[in-house]
C-alpha positions as CSV (number, residue, x, y, z in Angstrom):
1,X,18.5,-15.5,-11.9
2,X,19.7,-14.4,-8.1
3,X,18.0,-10.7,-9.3
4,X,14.7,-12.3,-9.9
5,X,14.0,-12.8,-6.3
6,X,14.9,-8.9,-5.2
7,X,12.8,-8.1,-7.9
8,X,10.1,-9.5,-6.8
9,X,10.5,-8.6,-3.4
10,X,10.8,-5.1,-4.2
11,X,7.5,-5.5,-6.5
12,X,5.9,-6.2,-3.5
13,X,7.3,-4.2,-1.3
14,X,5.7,-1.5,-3.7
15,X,2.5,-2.6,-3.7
16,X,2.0,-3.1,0.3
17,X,3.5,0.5,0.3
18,X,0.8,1.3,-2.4
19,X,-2.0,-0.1,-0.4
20,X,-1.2,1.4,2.6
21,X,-1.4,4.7,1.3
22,X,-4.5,3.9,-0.1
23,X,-6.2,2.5,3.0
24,X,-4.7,5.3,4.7
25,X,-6.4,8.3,2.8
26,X,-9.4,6.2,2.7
27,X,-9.2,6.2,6.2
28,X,-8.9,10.2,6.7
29,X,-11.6,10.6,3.9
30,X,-14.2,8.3,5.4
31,X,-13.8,10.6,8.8
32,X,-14.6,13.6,6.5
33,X,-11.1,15.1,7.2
34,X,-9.5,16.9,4.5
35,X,-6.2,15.5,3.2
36,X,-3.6,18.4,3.2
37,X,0.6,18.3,3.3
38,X,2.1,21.4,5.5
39,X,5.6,21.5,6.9
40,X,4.7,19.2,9.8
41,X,3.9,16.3,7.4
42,X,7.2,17.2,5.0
43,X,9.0,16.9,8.3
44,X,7.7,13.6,9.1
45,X,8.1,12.2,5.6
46,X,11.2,13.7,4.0
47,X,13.1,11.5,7.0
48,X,11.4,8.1,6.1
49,X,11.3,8.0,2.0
50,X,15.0,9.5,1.7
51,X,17.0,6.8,3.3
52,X,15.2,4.1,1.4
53,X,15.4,5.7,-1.6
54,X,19.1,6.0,-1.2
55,X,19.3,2.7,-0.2
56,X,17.4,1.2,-3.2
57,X,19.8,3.8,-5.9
58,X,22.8,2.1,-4.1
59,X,21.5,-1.6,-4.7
60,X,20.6,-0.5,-8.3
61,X,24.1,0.8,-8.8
62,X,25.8,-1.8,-7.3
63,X,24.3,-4.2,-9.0
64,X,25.2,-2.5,-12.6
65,X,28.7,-1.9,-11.5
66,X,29.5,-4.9,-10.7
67,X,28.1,-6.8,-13.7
């Protein structure tokens, strides 16, 4: 029962990740700007989504090791 309130936190964690992404290519697109990924943006996100990733596998593994 202590997992069901992660869980939900991480549901919803998704989804405001989910709609922000959404609002922000809406964003470019309603400017007319095309929506392209070169090195720059690679740069930019490789640095933000790999830490929380390997944060969320540890807490996943933990939490199955430990059981």
């Amino acid at each position: 029962m202590q997992d069901s309130a992660f869980t939900i936190f991480i549901v919803f964690g998704f989804i405001w990740v989910l709609m922000g992404a959404v609002g922000l290519i809406a964003l470019f697109k309603s400017e007319g700007q095309e929506i392209r990924f070169d090195k720059w943006g690679l740069i930019v996100f490789v640095p933000i989504i790999v830490p929380i990733a390997i944060v969320l596998l540890y807490q996943v593994v933990k939490t199955f090791i430990l059981q």
